[in-house]
Every structure is written in structure tokens, then in C-alpha cells.
DOTORZA-267880 format. One record per residue: residue number from 1; x, y, z of N, C-alpha, C in turn. Coordinates in steps of 0.2 Angstrom, whole numbers. Layout:
<nodes>
     n    n.px    n.py    n.pz   ca.px   ca.py   ca.pz    c.px    c.py    c.pz
   NUM       X       Y       Z       X       Y       Z       X       Y       Z
...
</nodes>
This chain:
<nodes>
     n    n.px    n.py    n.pz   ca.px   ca.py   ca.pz    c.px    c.py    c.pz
     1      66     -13    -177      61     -13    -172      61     -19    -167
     2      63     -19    -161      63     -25    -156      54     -28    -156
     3      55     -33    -155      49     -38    -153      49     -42    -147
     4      46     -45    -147      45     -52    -141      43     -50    -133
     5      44     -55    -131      43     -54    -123      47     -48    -118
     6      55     -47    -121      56     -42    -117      55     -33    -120
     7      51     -34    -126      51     -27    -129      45     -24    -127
     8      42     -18    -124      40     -14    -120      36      -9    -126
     9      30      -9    -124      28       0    -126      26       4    -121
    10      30      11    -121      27      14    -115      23      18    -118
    11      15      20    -113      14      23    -112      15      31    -106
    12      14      35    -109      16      42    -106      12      47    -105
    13      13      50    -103       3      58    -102       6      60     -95
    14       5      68     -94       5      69     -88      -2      67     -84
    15      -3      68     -77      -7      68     -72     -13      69     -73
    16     -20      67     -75     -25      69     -81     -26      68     -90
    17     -21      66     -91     -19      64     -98     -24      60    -101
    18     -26      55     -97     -31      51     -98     -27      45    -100
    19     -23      41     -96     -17      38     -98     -23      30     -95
    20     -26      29     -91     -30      23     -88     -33      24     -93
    21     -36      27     -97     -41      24    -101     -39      21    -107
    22     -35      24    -109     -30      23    -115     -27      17    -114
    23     -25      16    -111     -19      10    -108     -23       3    -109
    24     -29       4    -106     -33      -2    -107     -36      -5    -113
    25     -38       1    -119     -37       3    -124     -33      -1    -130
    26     -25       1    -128     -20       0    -130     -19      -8    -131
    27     -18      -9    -122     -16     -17    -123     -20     -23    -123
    28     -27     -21    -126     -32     -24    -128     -31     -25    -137
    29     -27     -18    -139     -24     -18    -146     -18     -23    -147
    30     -14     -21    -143      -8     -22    -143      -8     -33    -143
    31     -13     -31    -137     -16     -41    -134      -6     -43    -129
    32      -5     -36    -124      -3     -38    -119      -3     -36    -115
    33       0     -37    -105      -4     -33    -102      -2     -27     -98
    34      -4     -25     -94      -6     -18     -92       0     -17     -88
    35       8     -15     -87      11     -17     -82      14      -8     -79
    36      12      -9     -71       9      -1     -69      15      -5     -62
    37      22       1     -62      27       0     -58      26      -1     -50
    38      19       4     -50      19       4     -43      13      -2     -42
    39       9      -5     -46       7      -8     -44      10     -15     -42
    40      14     -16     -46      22     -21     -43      24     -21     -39
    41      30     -13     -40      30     -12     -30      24     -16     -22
    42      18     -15     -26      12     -17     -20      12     -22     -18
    43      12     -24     -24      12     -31     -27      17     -37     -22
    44      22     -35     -26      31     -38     -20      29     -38     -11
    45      27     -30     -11      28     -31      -1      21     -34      -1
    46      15     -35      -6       8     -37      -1      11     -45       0
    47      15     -49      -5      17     -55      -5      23     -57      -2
    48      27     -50       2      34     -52       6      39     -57       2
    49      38     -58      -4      47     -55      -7      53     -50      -6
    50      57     -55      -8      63     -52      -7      65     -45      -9
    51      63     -44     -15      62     -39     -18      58     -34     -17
    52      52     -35     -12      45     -31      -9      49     -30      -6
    53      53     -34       0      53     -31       8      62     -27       7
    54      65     -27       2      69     -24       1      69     -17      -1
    55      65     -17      -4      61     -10      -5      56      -4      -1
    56      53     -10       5      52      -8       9      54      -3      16
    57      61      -5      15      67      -1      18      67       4      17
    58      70       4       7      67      13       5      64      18       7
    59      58      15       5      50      19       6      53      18      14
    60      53      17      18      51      19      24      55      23      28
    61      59      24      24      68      30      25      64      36      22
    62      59      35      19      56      39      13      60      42       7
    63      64      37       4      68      37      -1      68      33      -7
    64      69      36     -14      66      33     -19      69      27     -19
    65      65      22     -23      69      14     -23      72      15     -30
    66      79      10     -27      83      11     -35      82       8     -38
    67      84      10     -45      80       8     -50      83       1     -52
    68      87      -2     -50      90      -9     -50      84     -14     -47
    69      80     -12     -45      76     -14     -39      70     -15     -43
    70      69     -10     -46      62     -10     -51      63     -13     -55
    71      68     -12     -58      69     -15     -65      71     -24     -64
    72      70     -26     -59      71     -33     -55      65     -36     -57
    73      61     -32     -52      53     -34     -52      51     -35     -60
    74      53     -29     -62      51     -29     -70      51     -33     -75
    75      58     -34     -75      60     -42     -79      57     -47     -76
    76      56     -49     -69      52     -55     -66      45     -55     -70
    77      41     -50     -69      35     -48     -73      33     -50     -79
    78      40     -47     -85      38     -50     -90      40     -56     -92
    79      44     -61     -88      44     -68     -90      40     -71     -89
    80      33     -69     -85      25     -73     -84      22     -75     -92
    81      19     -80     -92      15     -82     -97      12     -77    -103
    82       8     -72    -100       5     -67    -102       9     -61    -104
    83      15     -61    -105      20     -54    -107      25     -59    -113
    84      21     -62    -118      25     -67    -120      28     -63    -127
    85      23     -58    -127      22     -51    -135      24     -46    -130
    86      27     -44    -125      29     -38    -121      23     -37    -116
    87      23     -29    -116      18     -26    -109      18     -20    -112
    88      14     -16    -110      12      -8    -110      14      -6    -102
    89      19      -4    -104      21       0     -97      20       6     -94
    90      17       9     -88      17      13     -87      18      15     -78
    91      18      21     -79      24      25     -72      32      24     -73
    92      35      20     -77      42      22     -77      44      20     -84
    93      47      22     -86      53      27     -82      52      35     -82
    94      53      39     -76      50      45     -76      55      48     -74
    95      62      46     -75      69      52     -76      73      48     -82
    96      78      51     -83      83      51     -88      88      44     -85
    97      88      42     -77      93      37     -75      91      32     -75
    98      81      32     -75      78      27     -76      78      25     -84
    99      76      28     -89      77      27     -95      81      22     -97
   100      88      24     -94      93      21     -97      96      14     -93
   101      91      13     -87      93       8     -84      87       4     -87
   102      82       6     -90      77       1     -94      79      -4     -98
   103      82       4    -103      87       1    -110      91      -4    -108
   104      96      -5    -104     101     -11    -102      97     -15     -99
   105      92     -16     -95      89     -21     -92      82     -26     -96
   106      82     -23    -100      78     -26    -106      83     -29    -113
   107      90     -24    -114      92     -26    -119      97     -31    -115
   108      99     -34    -110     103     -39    -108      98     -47    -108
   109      92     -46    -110      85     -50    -110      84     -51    -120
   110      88     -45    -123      87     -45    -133      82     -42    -133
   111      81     -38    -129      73     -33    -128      75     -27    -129
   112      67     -21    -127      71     -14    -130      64     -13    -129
   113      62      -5    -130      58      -1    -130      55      -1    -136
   114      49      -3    -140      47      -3    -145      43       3    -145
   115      42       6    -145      38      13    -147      35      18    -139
   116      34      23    -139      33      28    -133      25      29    -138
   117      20      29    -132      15      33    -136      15      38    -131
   118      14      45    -131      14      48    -128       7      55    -130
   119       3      56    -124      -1      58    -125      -1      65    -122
   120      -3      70    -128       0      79    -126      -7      80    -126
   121      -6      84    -119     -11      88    -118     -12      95    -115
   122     -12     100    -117     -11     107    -113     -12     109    -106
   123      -8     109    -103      -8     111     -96     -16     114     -94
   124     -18     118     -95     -24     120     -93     -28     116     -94
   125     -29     112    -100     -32     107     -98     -34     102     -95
   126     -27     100     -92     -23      94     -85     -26      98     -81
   127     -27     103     -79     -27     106     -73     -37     108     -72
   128     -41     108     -77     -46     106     -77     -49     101     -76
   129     -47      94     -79     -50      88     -78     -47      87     -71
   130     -40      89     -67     -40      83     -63     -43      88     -57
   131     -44      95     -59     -48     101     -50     -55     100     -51
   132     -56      96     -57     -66      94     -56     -69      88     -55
   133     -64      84     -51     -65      77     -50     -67      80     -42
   134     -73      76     -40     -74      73     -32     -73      67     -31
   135     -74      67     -25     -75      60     -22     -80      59     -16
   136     -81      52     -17     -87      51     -11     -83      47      -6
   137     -84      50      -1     -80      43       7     -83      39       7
   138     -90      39       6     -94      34       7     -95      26       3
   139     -92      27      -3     -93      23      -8     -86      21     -12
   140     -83      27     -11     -76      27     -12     -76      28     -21
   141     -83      31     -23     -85      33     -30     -79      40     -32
   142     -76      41     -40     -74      44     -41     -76      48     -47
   143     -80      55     -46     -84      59     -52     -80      65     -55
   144     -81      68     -60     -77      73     -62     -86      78     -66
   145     -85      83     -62     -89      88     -65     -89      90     -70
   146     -85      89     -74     -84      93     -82     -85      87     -87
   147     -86      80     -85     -86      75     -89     -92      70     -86
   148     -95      73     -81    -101      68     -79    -107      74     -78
   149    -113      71     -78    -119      75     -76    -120      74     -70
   150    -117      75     -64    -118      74     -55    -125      79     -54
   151    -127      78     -48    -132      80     -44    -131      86     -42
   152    -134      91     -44    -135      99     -42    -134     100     -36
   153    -137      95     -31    -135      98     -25    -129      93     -23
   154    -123      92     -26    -116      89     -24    -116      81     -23
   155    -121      76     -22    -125      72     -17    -122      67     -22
   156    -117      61     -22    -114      54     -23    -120      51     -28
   157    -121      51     -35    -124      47     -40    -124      40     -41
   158    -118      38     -35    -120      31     -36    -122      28     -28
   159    -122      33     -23    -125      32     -16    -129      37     -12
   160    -128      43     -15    -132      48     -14    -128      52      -8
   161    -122      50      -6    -120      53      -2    -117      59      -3
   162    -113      65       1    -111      71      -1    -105      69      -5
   163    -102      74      -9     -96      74     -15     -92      78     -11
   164     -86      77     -12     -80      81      -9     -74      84     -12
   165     -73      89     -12     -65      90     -17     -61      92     -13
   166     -56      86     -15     -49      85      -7     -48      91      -9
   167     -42      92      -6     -35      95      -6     -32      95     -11
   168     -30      87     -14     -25      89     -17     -28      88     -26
   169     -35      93     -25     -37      91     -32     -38      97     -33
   170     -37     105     -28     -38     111     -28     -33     114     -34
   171     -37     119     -38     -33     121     -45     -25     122     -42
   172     -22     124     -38     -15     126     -38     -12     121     -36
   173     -15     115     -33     -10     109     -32      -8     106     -37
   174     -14     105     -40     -14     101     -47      -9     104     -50
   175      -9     111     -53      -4     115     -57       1     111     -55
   176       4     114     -50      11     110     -46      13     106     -49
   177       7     100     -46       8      90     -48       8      90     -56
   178       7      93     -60       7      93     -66      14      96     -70
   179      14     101     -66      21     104     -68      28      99     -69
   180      28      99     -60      34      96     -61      32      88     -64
   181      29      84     -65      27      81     -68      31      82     -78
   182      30      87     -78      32      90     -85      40      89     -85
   183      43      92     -82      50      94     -80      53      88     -79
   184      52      85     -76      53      77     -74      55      73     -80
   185      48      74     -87      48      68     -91      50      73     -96
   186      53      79     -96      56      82    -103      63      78    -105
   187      66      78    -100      74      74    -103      71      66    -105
   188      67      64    -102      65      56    -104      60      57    -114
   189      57      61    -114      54      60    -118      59      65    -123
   190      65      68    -122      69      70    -129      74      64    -132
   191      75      61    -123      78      55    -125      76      48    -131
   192      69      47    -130      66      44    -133      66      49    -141
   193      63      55    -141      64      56    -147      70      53    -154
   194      76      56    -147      81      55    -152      81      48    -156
   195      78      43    -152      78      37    -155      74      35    -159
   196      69      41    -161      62      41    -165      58      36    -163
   197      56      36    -157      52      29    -154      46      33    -151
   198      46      39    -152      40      42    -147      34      45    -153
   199      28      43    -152      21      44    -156      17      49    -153
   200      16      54    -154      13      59    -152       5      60    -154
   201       1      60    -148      -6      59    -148      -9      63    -145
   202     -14      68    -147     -17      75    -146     -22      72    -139
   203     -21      71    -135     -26      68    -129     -29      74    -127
   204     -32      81    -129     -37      85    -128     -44      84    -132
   205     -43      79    -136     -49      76    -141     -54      73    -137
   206     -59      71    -140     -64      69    -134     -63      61    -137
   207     -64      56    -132     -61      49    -129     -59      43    -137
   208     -65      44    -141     -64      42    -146     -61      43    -152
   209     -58      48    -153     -56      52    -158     -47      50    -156
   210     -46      50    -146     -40      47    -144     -38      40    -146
   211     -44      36    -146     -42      29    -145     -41      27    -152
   212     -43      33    -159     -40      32    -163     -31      33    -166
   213     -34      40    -161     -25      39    -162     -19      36    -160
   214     -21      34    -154     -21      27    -151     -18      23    -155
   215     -22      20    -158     -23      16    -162     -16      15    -168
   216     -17      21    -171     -14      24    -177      -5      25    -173
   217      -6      26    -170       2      25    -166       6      19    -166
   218       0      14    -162       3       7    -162       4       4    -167
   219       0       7    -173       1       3    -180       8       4    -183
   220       9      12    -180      16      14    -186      22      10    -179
   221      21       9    -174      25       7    -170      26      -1    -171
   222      22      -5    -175      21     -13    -175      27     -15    -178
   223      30     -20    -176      37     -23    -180      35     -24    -188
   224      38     -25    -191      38     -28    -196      38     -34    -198
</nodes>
């Protein structure tokens, strides 16, 4: 079982999975921190590195950035003070070419993927939490009517203003975003099996019963 600064736990869950709350969860357990790819990405171009504005070429050809490029950012990341024990990664890797450019960019560092936690949740149920989310323009508040008490007449709980359900949280989009979502992370997460690095956690439970098994994942994943 790899250890140290370059060894990684990914966290996994499709779109609705409950991956933010868990994550936070997690590397409050784990005691490292929260490393979210695109937030990187934003990170690099809001600060005009070399790295940010070379990837900003990509994106604005609208083409995915390679993952030599991500995996740059990445390593920079975890050699700060605070990824001294790793990070909990999440957004990548989210195909089979990124997977294995992780592997060599963490193992050329004597690092490695120390355990996947991955959070299963039944399609129909991704597709109910994320079509009963609104939102407010006004406050930029975000609600989900199957997990909050909102205001009968639709009206922003925490400003009163009207609640809104976009476009892209209409039931058939969502399916979509979820699916291919699914398709995407099946080669990644058989790959990960075969390594036996992947802990599988019932994320249809209600929040604490998750954070337990949460918990119980990270235990059996902890080095020796």
C-alpha cells in the first residue's frame, strides 16, 4: 500500500452521488486536502501561469486539455506543505488514458493511488436529487426539494426571492449527464478494481450512515 505526499485517494460518485459532502468528510479523516482538478485548472489561468495560460489555448479551441498538462498542475499541488500525507482527489481521472497517466505521474514521484472510494448510487436516484435542486438568481442560494423544507409558494428561504429550476436540472438532462457520466468511469473503475483499490460505498443511505462507510473504507484502505 503506497503512502506519503505523492499517494492519492480518489474519491468517485456520479453527478448527485453526494461526492462534496463526503469529500469533506473524508479529508478531515484522512487530515489532507481537498484536490478538485478543475479547481486547479481555475486556479493556474486566475494566476497566469505557464501552465494556466497553456491550457487556456485548449479550452478556448474547446478541446480537452491533455492530460500531461493536468497531471503537471497536480504534482505542483501535491508538493505544497499541506499534501505532505497525499490529497483526496476528485474529477480525475475520468477515462482510462487519464488513469494511467496518473499511475506514471505519481509513480515517477514513489507515489501511487492508495485506495478509490467510490460511492454507488442507483441511477434513479441521481436523477432525483439533482431534477429537485433549484436555484435563486438573487442570492445565488442552492435548494433541493426532496432534502430541504422550501416555501410552498417556491420563494428563496434564505432571501425570499423566487426559486428557479434551470434547464440543465430538467429530469432528461440530468439522465443524460448521469449516464454518460457512467460510461465514461466504467473502464476507470474496472481498472481500479483489478488492482483491488476500489471500496465500494452504498451512497443511497441517508448522510450519516454514508459518512460511516466513509469511514470504514478509509480504514481498510490505511497503510500499514
Amino acid at each position: 500500500m503506497t503512502s506519503g505526499r505523492f499517494s492519492v485517494t480518489l474519491m468517485m460518485g456520479a453527478p448527485g452521488a453526494g461526492k462534496g459532502t463526503q469529500a469533506v468528510f473524508a479529508c478531515e479523516a484522512l487530515g489532507v486536502p481537498h484536490v478538485a482538478t478543475g479547481d486547479l485548472l481555475r486556479d493556474h489561468q486566475r494566476h497566469g501561469t505557464v501552465l494556466g495560460t497553456t491550457a487556456r489555448v485548449y479550452m478556448d479551441r474547446g478541446d480537452l486539455v491533455p492530460d500531461d498538462l493536468v497531471m503537471g498542475m497536480l504534482i505542483e499541488r501535491l508538493q505544497q506543505s499541506d499534501a505532505a500525507n497525499g490529497a483526496l482527489l476528485d474529477g480525475f481521472p475520468r477515462t482510462l488514458s487519464q488513469a494511467r497517466a496518473l499511475d506514471d505521474g505519481l509513480g515517477a514521484h514513489g507515489g501511487g493511488v492508495r485506495a478509490v472510494v467510490y460511492l454507488d448510487v442507483p441511477t434513479d436516484v441521481l436523477v432525483r436529487r439533482l431534477s429537485g435542486r433549484r436555484a435563486c438568481a438573487n442570492c445565488e442560494g442552492t435548494f433541493n426539494v426532496d432534502l430541504q423544507h422550501l416555501p410552498a409558494d417556491g420563494s428563496c428561504p434564505a432571501c425570499g426571492d423566487q426559486l428557479v429550476h434551470r434547464r440543465d436540472d430538467e429530469p432528461s438532462v440530468v439522465a443524460h449527464r448521469v449516464q454518460v457520466y457512467l460510461q465514461e468511469t466504467a473502464p476507470v473503475l474496472e481498472y481500479y478494481r483489478e488492482k483491488r483499490l476500489v471500496r465500494e460505498v452504498d451512497g443511497s443511505r441517508p448522510v450519516d450512515e454514508i459518512k460511516s462507510g466513509v469511514l470504514q473504507a478509509l480504514k481498510q484502505a490505511a497503510p500499514p
